[in-house]
BALOBA-1460 file (C-alpha; in Angstrom, 3 decimals):
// residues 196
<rec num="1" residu="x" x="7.472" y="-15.390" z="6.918"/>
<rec num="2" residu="x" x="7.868" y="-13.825" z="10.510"/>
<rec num="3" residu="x" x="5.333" y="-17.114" z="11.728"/>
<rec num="4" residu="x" x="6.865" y="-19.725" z="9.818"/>
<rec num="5" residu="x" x="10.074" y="-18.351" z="11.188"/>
<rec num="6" residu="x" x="9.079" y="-18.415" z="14.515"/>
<rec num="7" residu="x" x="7.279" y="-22.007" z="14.252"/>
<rec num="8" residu="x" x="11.221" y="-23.053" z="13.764"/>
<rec num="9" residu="x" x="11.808" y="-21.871" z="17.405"/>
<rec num="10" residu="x" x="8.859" y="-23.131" z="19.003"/>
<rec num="11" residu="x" x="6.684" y="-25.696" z="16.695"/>
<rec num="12" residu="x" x="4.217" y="-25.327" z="19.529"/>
<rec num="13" residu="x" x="3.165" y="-21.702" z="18.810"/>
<rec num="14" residu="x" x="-0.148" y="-22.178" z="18.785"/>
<rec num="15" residu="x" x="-0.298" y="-18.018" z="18.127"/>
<rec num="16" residu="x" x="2.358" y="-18.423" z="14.878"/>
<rec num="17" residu="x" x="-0.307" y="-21.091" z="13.559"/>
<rec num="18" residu="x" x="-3.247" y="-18.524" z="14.203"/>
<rec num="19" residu="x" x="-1.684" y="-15.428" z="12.687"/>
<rec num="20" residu="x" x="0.288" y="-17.074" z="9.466"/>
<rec num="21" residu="x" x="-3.095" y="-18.947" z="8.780"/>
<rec num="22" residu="x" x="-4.441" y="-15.629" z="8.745"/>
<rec num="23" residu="x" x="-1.860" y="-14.250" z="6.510"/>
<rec num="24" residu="x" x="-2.365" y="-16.787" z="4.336"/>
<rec num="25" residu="x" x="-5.981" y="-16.380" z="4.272"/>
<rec num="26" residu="x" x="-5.599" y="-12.696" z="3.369"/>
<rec num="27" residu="x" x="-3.124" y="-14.377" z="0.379"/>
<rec num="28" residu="x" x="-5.644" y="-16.925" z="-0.566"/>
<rec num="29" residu="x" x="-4.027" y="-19.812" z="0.284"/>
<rec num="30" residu="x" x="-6.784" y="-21.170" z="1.950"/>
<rec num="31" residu="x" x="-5.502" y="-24.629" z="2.270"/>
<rec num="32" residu="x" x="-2.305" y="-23.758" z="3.453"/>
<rec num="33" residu="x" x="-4.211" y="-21.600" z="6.199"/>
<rec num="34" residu="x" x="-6.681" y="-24.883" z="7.001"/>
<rec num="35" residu="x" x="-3.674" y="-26.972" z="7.956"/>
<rec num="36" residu="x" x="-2.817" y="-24.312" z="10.026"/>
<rec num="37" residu="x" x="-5.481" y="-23.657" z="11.985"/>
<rec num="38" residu="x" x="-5.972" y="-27.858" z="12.103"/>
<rec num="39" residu="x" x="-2.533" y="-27.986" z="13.744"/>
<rec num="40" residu="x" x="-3.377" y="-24.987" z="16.349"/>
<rec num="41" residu="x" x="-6.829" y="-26.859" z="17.239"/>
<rec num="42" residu="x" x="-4.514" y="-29.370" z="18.234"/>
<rec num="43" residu="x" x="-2.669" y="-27.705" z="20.409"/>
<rec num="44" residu="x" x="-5.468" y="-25.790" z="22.251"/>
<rec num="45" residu="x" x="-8.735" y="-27.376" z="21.356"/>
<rec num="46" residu="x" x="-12.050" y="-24.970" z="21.412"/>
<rec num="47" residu="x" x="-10.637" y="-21.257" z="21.137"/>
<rec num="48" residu="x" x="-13.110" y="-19.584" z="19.569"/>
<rec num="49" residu="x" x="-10.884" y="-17.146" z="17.583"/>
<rec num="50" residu="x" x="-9.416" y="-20.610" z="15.559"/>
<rec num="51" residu="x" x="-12.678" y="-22.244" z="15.320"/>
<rec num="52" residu="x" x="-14.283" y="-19.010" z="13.939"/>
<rec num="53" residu="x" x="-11.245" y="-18.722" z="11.819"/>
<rec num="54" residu="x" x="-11.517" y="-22.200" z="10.314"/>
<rec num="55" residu="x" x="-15.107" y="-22.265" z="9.396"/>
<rec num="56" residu="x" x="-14.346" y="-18.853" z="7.567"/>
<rec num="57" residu="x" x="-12.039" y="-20.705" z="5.375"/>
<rec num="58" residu="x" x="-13.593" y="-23.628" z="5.299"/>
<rec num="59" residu="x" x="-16.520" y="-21.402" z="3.060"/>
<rec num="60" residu="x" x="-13.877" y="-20.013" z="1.442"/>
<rec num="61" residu="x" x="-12.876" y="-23.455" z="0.414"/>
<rec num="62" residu="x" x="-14.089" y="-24.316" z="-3.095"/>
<rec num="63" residu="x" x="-17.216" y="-27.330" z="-3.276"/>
<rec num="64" residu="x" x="-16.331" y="-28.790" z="-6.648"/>
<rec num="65" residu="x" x="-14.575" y="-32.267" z="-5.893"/>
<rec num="66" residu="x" x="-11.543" y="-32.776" z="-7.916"/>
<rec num="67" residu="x" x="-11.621" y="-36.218" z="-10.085"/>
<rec num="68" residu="x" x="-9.617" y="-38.678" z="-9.083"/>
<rec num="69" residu="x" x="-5.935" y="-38.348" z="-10.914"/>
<rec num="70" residu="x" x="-6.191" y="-34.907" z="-11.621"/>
<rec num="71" residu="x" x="-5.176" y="-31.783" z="-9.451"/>
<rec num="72" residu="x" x="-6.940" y="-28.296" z="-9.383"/>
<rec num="73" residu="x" x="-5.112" y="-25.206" z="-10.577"/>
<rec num="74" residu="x" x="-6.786" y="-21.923" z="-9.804"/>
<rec num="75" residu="x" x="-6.465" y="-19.167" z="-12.398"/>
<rec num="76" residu="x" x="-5.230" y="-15.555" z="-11.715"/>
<rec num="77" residu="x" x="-5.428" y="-13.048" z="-14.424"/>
<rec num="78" residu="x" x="-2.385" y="-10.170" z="-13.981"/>
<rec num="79" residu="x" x="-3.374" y="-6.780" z="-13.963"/>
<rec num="80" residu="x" x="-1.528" y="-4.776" z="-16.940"/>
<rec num="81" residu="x" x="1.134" y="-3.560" z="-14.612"/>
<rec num="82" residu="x" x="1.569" y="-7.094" z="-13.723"/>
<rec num="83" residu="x" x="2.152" y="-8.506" z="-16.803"/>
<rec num="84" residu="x" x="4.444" y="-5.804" z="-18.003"/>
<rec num="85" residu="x" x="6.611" y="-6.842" z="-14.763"/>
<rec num="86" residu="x" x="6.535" y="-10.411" z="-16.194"/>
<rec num="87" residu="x" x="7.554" y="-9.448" z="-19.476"/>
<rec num="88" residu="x" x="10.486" y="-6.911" z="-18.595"/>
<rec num="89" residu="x" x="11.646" y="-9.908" z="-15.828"/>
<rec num="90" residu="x" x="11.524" y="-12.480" z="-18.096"/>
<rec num="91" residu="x" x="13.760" y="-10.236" z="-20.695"/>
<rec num="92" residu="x" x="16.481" y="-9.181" z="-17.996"/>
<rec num="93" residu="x" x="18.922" y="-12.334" z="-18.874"/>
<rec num="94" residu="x" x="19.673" y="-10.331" z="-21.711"/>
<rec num="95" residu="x" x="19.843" y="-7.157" z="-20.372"/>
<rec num="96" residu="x" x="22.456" y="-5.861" z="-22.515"/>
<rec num="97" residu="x" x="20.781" y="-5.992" z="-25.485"/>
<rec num="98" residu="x" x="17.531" y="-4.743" z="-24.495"/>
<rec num="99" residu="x" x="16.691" y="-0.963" z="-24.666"/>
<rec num="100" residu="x" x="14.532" y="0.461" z="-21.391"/>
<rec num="101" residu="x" x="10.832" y="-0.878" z="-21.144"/>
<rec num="102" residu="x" x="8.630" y="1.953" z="-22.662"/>
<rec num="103" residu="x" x="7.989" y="4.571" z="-20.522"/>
<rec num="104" residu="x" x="4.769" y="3.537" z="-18.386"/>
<rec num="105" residu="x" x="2.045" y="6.490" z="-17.105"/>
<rec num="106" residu="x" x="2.761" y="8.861" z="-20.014"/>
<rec num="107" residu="x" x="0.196" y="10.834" z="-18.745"/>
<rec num="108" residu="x" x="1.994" y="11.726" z="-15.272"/>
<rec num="109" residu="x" x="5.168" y="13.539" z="-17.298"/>
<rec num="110" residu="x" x="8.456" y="14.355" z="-15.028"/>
<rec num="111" residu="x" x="11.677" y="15.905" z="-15.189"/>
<rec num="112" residu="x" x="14.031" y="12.803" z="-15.619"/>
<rec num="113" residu="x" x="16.372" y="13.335" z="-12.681"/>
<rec num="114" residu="x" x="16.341" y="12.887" z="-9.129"/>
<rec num="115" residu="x" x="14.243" y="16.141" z="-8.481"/>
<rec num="116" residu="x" x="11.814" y="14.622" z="-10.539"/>
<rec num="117" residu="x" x="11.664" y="11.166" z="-8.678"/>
<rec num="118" residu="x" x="10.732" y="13.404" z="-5.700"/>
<rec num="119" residu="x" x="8.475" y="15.725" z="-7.150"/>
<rec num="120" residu="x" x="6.365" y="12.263" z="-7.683"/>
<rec num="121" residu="x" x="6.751" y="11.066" z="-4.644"/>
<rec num="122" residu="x" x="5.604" y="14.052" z="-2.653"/>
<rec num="123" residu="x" x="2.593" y="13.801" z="-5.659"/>
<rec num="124" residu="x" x="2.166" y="10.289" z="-4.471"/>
<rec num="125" residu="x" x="2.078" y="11.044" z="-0.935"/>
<rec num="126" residu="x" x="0.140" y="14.000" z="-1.662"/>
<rec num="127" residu="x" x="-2.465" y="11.810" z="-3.054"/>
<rec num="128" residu="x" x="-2.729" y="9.124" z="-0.242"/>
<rec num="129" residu="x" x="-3.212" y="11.791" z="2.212"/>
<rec num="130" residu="x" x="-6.355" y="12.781" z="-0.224"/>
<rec num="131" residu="x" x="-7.479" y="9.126" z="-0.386"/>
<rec num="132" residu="x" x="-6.513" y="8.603" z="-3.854"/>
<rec num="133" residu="x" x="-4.704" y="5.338" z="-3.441"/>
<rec num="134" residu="x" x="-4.838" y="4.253" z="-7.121"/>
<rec num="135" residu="x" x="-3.395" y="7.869" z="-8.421"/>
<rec num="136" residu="x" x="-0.698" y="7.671" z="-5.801"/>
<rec num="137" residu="x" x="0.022" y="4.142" z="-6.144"/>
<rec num="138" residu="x" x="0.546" y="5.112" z="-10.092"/>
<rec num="139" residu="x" x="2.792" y="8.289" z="-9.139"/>
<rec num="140" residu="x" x="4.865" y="5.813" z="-7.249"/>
<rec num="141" residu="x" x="5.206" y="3.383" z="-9.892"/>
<rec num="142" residu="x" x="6.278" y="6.416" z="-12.301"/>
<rec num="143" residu="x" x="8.979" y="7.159" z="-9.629"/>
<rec num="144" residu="x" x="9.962" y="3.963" z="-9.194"/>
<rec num="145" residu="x" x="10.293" y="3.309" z="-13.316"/>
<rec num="146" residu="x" x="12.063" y="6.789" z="-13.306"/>
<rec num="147" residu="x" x="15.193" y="5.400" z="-10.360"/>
<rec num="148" residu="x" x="15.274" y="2.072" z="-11.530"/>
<rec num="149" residu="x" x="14.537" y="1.071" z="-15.039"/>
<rec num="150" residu="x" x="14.558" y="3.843" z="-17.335"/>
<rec num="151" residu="x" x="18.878" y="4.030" z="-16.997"/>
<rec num="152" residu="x" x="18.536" y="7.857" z="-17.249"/>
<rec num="153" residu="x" x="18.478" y="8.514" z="-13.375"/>
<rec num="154" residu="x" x="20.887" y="7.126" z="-10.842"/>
<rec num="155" residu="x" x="18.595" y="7.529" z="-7.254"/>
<rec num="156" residu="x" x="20.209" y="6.963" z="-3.682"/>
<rec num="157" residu="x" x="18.973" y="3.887" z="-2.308"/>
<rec num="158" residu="x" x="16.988" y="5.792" z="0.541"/>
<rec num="159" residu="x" x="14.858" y="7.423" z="-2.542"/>
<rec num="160" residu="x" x="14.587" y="4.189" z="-3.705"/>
<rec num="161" residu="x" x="13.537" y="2.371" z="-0.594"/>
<rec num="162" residu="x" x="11.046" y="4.914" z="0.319"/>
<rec num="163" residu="x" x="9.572" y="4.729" z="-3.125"/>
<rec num="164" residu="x" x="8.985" y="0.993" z="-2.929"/>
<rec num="165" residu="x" x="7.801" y="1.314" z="1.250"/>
<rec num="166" residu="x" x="5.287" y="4.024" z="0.040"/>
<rec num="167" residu="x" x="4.057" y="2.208" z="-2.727"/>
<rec num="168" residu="x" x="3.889" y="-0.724" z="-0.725"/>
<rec num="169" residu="x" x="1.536" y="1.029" z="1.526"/>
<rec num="170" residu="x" x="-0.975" y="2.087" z="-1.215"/>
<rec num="171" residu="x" x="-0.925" y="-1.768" z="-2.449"/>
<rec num="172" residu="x" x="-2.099" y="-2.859" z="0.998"/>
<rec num="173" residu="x" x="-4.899" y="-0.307" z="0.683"/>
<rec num="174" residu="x" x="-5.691" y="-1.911" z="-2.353"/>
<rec num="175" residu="x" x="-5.258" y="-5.008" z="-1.485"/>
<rec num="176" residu="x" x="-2.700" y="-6.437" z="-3.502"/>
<rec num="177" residu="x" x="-0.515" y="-8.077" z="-0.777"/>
<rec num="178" residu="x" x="1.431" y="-9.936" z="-2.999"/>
<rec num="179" residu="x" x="2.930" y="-6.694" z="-5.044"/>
<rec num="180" residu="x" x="3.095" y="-5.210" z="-1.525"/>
<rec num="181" residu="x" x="5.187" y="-7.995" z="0.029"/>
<rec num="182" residu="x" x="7.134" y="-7.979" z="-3.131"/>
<rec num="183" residu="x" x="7.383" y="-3.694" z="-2.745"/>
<rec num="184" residu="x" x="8.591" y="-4.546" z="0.870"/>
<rec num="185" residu="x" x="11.296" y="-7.392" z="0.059"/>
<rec num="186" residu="x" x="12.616" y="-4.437" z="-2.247"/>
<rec num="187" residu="x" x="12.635" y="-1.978" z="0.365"/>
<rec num="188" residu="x" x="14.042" y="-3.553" z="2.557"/>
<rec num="189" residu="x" x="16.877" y="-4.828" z="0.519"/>
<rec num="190" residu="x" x="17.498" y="-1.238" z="-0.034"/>
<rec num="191" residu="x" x="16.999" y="-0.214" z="3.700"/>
<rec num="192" residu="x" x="17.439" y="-3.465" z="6.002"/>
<rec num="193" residu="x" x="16.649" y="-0.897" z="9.086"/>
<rec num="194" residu="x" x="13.262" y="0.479" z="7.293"/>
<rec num="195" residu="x" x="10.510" y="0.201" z="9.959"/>
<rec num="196" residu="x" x="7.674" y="0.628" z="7.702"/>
């Protein structure tokens, strides 16, 4: 976002086109990133960093030929989580009429009240600091249900906007940059002036 933003200002960036093609590498959107390293080329033909960037992506870049008339779709599957996010966003037009999603992580059992939002967040950062990114990330996620979905806690929006930076971080250890960006956009909603 901060590239394509700053393409706006200057469409010559040649450095915007470098970095958001690597973004979007890292977000497999290979094609997307292609175009962008085919317009920086243009701008500064031979740098090694883009031409070492594009033939990466270029064997990224799948060999099956499309048929004429038809248009490739690539197929995710959703983690769990993921879908259960789908489903509980896909029922929020009628919210009213829709008791709280189950309670996910059974396993991880807190007090349900703001004490216990941050007894799982020190857990969760307790965790990271072990190297346990997919127990933290899960702690976080219990938190986070706990503040925002379950309607039996009412969290400050700092709580809530470190919750969602924290978990954020353990999702780019993971890799999952999209449900960290999406962690981040919610963080930063909460706390506009959030560094991390």
């Amino acid at each position: 976002e901060d590239c394509t933003e700053s393409l706006k200002f200057n469409p010559q960036g040649v450095k915007a086109f470098y970095r958001r093609a690597m973004a979007r590498e890292k977000l497999n959107r290979v094609d997307d990133a292609l175009k962008d390293t085919e317009e920086a080329l243009r701008l500064q033909p031979n740098a090694e960093e883009l031409l070492a960037l594009q033939r990466r992506l270029q064997a990224l870049k799948p060999k099956v030929e499309t048929p004429r008339g038809f248009k490739r779709m690539e197929i995710v599957e959703a983690s769990e989580e993921e879908e259960e996010e789908e489903v509980v966003a896909e029922a929020k037009p009628n919210e009213a009429a829709i008791e709280a999603p189950a309670e996910p992580f059974a396993d991880i059992e807190l007090e349900h009240t703001v004490a216990g939002a941050e007894k799982a967040k020190d857990m969760g950062n307790k965790l990271f600091q072990e190297g346990k990114i997919q127990e933290c990330e899960r702690w976080f996620s219990k938190a986070i249900w706990l503040v925002e979905e379950s309607g039996k806690v009412s969290a400050p929006d700092t709580l809530r906007g470190i919750l969602h930076s924290n978990r954020a971080f353990a999702r780019l250890r993971m890799q999952r940059w999209s449900s960290a960006e999406l962690d981040c956009d919610e963080a930063l909603q909460l706390n506009g002036k959030n560094p991390k």
